[in-house]
DRENPA-3360 file (N, C-alpha, C; in nm, 2 decimals, always signed):
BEGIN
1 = XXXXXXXX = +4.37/-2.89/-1.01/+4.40/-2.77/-1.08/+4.40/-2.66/-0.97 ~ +4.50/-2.59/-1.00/+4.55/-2.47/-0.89/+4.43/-2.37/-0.91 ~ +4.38/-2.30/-0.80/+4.35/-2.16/-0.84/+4.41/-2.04/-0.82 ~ +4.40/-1.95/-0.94/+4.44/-1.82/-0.91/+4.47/-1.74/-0.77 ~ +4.56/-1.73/-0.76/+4.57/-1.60/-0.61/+4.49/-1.48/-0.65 ~ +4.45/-1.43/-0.57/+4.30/-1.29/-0.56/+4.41/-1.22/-0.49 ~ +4.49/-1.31/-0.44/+4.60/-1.22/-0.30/+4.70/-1.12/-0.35 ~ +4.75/-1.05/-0.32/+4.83/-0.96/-0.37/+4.97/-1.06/-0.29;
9 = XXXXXXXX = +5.11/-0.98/-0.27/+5.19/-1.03/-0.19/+5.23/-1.01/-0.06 ~ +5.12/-0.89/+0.01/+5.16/-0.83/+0.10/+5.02/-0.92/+0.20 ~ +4.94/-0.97/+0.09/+4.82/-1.07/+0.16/+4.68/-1.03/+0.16 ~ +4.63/-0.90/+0.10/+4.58/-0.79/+0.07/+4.52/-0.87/-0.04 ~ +4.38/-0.82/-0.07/+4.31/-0.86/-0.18/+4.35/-0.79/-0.33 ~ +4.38/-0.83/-0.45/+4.44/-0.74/-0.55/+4.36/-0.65/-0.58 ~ +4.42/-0.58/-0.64/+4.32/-0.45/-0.70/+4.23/-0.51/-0.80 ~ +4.09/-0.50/-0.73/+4.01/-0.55/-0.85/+3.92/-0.66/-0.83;
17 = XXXXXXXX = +3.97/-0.70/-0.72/+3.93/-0.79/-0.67/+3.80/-0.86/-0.62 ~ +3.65/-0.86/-0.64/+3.56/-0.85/-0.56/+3.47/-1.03/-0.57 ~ +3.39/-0.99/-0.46/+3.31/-1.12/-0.45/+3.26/-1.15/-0.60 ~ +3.24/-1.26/-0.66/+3.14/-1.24/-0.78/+2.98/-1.22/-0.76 ~ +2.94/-1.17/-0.81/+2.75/-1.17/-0.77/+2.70/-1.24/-0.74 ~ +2.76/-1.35/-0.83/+2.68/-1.50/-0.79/+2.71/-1.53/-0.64 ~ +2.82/-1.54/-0.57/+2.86/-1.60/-0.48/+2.82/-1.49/-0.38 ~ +2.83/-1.35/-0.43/+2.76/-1.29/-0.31/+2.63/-1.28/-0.32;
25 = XXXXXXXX = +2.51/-1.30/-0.39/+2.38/-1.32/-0.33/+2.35/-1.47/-0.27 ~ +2.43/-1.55/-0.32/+2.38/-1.68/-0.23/+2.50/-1.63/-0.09 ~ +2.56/-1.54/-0.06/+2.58/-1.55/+0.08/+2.51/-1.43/+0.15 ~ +2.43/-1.36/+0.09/+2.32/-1.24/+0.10/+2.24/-1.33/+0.19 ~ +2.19/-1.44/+0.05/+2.07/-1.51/+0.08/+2.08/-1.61/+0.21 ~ +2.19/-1.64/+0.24/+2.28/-1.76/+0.32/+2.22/-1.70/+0.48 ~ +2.32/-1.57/+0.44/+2.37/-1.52/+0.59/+2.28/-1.41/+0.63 ~ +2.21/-1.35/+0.53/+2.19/-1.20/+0.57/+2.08/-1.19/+0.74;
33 = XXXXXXXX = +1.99/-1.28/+0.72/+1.94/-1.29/+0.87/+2.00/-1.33/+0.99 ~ +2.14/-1.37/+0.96/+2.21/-1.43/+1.09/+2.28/-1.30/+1.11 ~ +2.33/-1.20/+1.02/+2.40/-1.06/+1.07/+2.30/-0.98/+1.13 ~ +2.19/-0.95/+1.08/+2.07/-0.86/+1.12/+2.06/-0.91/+1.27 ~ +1.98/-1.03/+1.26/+2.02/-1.08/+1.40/+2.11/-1.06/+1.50 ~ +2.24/-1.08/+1.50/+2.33/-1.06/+1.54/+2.39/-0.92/+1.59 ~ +2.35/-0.88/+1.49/+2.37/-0.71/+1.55/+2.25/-0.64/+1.61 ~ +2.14/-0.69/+1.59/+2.05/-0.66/+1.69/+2.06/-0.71/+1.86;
41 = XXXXXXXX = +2.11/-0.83/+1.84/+2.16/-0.86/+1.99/+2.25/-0.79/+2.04 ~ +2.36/-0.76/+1.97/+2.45/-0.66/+2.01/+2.46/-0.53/+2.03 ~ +2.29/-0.49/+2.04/+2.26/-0.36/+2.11/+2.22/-0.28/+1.98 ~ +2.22/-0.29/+1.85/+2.15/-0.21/+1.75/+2.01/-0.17/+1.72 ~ +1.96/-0.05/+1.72/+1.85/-0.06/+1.70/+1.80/-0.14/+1.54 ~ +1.69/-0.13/+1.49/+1.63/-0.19/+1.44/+1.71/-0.09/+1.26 ~ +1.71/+0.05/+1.26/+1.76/+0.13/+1.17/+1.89/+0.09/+1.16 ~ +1.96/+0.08/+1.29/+2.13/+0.07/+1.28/+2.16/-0.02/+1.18;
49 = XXXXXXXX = +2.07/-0.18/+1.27/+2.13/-0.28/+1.22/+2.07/-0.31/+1.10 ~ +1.97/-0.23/+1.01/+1.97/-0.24/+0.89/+2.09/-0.20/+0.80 ~ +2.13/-0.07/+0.82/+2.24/+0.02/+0.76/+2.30/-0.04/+0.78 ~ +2.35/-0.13/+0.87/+2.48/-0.21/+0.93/+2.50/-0.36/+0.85 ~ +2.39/-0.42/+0.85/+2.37/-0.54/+0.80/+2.42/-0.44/+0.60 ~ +2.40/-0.35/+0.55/+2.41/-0.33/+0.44/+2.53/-0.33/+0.40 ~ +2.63/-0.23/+0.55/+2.82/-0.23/+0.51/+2.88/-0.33/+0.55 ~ +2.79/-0.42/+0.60/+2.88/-0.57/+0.63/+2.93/-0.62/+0.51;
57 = XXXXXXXX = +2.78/-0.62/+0.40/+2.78/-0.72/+0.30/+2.86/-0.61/+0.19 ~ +2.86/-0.52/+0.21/+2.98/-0.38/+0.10/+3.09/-0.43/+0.15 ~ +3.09/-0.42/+0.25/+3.30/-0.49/+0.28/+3.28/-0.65/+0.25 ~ +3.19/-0.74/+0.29/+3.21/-0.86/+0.29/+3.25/-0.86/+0.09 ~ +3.21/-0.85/+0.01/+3.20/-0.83/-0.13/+3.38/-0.83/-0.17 ~ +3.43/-0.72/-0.10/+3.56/-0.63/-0.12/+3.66/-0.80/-0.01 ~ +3.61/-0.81/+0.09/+3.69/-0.87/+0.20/+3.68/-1.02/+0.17 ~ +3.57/-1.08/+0.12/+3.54/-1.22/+0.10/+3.62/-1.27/-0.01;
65 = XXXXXXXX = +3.65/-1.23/-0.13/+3.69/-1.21/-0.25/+3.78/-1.38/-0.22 ~ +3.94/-1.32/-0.13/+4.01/-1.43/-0.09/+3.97/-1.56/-0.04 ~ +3.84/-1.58/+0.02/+3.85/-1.63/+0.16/+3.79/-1.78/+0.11 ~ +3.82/-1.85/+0.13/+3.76/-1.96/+0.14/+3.60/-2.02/+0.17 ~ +3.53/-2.10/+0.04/+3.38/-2.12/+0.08/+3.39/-2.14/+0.22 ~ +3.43/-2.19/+0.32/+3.42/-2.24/+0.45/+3.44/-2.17/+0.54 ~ +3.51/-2.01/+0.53/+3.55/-1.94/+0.61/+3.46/-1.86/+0.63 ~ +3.38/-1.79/+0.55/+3.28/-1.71/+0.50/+3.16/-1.69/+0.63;
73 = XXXXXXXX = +3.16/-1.76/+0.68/+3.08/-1.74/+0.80/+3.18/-1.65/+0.92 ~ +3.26/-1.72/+0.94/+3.36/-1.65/+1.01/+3.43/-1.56/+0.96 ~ +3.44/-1.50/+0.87/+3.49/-1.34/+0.80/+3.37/-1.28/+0.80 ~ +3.22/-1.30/+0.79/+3.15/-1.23/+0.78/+3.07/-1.17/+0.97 ~ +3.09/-1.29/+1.02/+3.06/-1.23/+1.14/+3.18/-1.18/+1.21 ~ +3.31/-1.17/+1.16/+3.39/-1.03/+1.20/+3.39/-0.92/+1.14 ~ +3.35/-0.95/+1.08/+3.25/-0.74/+1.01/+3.15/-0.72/+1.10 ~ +3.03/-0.82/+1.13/+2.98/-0.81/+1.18/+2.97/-0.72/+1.36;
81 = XXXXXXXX = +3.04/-0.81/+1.40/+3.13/-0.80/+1.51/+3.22/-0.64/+1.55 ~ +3.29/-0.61/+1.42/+3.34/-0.49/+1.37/+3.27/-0.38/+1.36 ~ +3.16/-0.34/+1.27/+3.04/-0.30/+1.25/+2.98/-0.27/+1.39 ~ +2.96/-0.39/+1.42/+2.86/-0.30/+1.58/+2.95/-0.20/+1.63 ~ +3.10/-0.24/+1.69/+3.14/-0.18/+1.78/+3.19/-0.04/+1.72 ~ +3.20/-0.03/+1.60/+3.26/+0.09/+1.53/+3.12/+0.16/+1.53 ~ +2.99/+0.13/+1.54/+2.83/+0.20/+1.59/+2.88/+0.25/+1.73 ~ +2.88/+0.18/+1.87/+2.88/+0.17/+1.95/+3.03/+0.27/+2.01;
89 = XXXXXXXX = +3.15/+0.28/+1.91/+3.25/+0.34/+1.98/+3.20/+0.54/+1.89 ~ +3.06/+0.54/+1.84/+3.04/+0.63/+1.72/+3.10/+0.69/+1.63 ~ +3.19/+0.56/+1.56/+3.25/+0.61/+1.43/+3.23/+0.61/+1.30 ~ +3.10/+0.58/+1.35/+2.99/+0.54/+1.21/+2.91/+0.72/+1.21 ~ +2.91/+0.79/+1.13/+2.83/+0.86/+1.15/+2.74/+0.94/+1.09 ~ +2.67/+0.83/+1.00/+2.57/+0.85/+0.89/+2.44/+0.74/+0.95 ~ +2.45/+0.69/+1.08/+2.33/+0.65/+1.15/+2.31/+0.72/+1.25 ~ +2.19/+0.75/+1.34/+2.16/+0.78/+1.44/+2.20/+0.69/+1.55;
97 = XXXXXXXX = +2.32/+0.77/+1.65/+2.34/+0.68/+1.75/+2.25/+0.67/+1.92 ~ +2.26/+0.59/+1.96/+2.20/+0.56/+2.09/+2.37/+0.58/+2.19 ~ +2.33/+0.60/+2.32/+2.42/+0.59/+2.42/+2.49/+0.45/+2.42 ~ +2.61/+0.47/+2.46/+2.69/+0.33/+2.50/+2.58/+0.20/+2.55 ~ +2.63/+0.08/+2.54/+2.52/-0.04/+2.53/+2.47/-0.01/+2.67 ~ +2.54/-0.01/+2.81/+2.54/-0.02/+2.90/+2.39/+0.08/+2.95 ~ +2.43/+0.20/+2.93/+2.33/+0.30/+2.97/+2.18/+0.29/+2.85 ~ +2.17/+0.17/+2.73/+2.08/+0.23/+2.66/+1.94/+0.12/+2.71;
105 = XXXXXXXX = +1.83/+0.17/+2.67/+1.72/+0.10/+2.73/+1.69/-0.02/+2.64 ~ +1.69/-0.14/+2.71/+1.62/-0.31/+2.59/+1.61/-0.21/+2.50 ~ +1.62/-0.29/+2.39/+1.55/-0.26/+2.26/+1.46/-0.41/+2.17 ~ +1.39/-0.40/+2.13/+1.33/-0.53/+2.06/+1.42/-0.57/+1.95 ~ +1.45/-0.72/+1.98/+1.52/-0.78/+1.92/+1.44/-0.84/+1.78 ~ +1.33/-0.85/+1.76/+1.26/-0.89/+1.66/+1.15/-0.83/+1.61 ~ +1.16/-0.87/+1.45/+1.07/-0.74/+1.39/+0.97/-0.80/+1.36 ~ +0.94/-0.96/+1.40/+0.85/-1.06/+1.32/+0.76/-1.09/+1.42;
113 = XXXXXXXX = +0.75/-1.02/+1.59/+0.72/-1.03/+1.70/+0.57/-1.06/+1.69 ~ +0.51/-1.13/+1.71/+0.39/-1.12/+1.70/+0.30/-1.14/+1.84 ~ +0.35/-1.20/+1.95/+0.25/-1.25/+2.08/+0.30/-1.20/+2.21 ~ +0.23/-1.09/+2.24/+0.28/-1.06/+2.39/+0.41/-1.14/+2.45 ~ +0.35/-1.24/+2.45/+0.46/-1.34/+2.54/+0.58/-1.33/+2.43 ~ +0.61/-1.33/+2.32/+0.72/-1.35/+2.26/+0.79/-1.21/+2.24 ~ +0.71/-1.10/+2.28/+0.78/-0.99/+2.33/+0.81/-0.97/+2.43 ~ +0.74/-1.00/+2.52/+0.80/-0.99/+2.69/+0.96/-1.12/+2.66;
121 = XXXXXXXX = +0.98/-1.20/+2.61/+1.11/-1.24/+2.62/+1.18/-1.20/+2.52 ~ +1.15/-1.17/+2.42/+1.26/-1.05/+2.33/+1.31/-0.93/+2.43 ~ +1.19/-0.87/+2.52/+1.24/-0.79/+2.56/+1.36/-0.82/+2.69 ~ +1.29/-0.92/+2.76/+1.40/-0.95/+2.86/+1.56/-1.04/+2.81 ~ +1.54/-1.09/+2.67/+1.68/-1.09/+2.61/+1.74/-0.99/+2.60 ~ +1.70/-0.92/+2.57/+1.71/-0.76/+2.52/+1.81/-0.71/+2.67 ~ +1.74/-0.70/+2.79/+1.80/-0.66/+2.86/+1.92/-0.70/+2.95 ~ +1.88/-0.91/+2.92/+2.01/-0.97/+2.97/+2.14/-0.93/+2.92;
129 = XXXXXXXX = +2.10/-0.93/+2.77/+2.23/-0.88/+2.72/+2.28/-0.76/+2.70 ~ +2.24/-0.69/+2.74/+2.25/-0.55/+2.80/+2.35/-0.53/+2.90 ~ +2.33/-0.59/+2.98/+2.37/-0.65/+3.13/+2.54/-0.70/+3.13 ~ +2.57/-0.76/+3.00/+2.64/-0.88/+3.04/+2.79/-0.80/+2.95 ~ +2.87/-0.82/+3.00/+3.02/-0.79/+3.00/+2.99/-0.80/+2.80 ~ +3.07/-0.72/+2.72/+3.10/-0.72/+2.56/+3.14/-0.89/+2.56 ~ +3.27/-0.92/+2.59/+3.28/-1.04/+2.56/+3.21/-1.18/+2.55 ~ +3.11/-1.19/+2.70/+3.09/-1.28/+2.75/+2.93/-1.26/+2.64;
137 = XXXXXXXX = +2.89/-1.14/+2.64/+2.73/-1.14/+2.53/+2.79/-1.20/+2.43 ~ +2.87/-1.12/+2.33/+2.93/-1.16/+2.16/+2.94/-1.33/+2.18 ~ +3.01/-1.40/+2.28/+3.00/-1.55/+2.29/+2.85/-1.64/+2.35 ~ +2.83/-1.57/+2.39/+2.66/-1.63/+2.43/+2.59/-1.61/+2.30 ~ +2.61/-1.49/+2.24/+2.49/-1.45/+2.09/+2.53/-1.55/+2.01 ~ +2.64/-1.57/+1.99/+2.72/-1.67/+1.90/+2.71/-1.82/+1.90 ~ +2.74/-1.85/+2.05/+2.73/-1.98/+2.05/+2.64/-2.03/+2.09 ~ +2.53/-2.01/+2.24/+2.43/-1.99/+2.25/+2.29/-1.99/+2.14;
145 = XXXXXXXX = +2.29/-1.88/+2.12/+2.14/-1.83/+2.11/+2.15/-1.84/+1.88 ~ +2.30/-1.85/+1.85/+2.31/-1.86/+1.74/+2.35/-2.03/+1.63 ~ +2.40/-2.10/+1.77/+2.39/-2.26/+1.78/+2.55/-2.27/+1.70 ~ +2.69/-2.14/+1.65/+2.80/-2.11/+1.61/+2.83/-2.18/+1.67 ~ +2.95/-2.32/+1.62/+2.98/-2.40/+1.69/+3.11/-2.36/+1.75 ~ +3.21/-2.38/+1.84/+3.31/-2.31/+1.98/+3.42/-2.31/+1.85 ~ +3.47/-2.38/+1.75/+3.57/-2.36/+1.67/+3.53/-2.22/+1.59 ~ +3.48/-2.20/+1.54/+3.45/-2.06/+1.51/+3.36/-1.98/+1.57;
153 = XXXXXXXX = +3.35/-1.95/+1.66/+3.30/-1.84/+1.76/+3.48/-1.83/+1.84 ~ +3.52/-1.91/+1.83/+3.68/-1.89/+1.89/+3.77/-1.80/+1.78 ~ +3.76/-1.88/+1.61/+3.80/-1.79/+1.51/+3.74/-1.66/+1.49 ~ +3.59/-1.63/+1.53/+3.53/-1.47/+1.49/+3.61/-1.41/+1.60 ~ +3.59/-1.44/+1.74/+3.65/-1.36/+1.81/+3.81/-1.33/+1.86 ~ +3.88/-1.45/+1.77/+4.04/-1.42/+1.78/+4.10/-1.49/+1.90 ~ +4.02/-1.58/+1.92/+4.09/-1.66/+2.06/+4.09/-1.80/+2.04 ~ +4.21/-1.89/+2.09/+4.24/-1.95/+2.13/+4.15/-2.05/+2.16;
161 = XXXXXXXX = +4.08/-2.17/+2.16/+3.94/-2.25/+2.15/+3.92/-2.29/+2.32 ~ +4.06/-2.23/+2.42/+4.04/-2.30/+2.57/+4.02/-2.17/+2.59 ~ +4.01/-2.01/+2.52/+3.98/-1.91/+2.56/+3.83/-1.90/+2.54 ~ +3.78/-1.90/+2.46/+3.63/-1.94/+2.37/+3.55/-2.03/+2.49 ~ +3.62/-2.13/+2.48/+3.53/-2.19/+2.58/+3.54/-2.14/+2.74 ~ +3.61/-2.10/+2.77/+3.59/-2.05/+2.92/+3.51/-1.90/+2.96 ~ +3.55/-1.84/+2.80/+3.42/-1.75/+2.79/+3.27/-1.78/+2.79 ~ +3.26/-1.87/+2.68/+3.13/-1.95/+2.68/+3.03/-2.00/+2.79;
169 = XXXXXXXX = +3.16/-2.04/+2.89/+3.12/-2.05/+3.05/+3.11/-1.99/+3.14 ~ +3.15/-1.89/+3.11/+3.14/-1.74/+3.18/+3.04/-1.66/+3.14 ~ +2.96/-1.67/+3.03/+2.85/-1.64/+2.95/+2.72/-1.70/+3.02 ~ +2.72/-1.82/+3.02/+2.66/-1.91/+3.09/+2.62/-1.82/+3.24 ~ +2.70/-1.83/+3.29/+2.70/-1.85/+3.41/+2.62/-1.69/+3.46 ~ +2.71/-1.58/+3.40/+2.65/-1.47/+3.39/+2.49/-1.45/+3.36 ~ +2.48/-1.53/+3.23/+2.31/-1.54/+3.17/+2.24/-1.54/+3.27 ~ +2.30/-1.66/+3.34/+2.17/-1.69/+3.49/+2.18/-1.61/+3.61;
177 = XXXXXXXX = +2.30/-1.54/+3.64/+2.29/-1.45/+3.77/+2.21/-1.35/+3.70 ~ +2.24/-1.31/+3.55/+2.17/-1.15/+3.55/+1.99/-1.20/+3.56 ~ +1.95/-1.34/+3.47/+1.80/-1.38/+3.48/+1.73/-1.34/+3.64 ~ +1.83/-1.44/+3.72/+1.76/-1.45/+3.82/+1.78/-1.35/+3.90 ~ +1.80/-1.21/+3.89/+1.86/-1.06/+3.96/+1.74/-1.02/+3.86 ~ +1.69/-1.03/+3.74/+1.59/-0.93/+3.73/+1.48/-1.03/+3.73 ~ +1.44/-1.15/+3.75/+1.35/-1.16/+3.79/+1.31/-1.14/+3.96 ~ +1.40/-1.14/+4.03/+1.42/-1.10/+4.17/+1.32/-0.93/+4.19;
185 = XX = +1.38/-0.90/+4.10/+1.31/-0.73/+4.06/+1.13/-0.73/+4.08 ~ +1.14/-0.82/+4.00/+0.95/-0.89/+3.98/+0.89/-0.83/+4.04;
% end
């Protein structure tokens, strides 16, 4: 049995169109710690990426409508994705912003932090990716540190799977010069 188009003809969600509740709290409940996350690595403070994590799942509702159970990861972490940089370029302007990622100081990536030691490496996450070129972090956070397998970390970010991966290795590689330059610092 066929299902209904949600699509308009121009490819556009129809008027009217929205996630069902059902489907969007099990993807609340699914996903919502992997966007929080995610936009905290991507330089959010802890407020941002609350507010932020909130207009993901407001557009995801409106944006997911169409999309395929399977895709849903990958349309949500391009809001995601979207979301940070629209903080970061400050066109968001109902949160408090921080300076561009580059100039802003670590920020703690976790709110469940509980042992010195697991904040001194939050913190020094914090600052590697600070450090590290937009592209080459967004694919490290992704595939890396978020275990997104290279076929969709290639689809969030709109590249090509031999572009993904050479990023990925460029990520890599970066990770370790910036580690071993601030532990050099020591």
């Amino acid at each position: 049995m066929a299902r209904a188009s949600v699509l308009a003809v121009d490819g556009r969600p129809k008027q009217g169109s929205v996630l069902p509740a059902a489907r969007l709290e099990r993807l609340f409940a699914e996903r919502h710690s992997l966007v929080w996350r995610t936009l905290r690595r991507l330089g959010l403070s802890p407020a941002e990426a609350a507010d932020s994590t909130r207009r993901v799942f407001v557009e995801a509702q409106k944006l997911l409508a169409p999309a395929l159970c399977g895709e849903e990861r990958v349309k949500l972490l391009q809001l995601v994705l979207r979301q940070a940089f629209s903080i970061e370029r400050g066109e968001v302007s109902e949160v408090r912003l921080r300076p561009p990622l580059a100039r802003r100081p670590p920020a703690r990536s976790g709110v469940f932090v509980r042992a010195p030691a697991d904040a001194a490496c939050v913190d020094l996450m914090d600052r590697v990716l600070s450090h590290m070129p937009r592209p080459e972090a967004t694919a490290f956070i992704l595939y890396e540190l978020e275990s997104i397998p290279l076929a969709e970390v290639a689809a969030v970010m709109t590249l090509d799977h031999d572009a993904a991966r050479r990023i990925v290795l460029a990520a890599r590689s970066e990770f370790k010069a910036i580690v071993a330059a601030l532990s050099a610092r020591r």
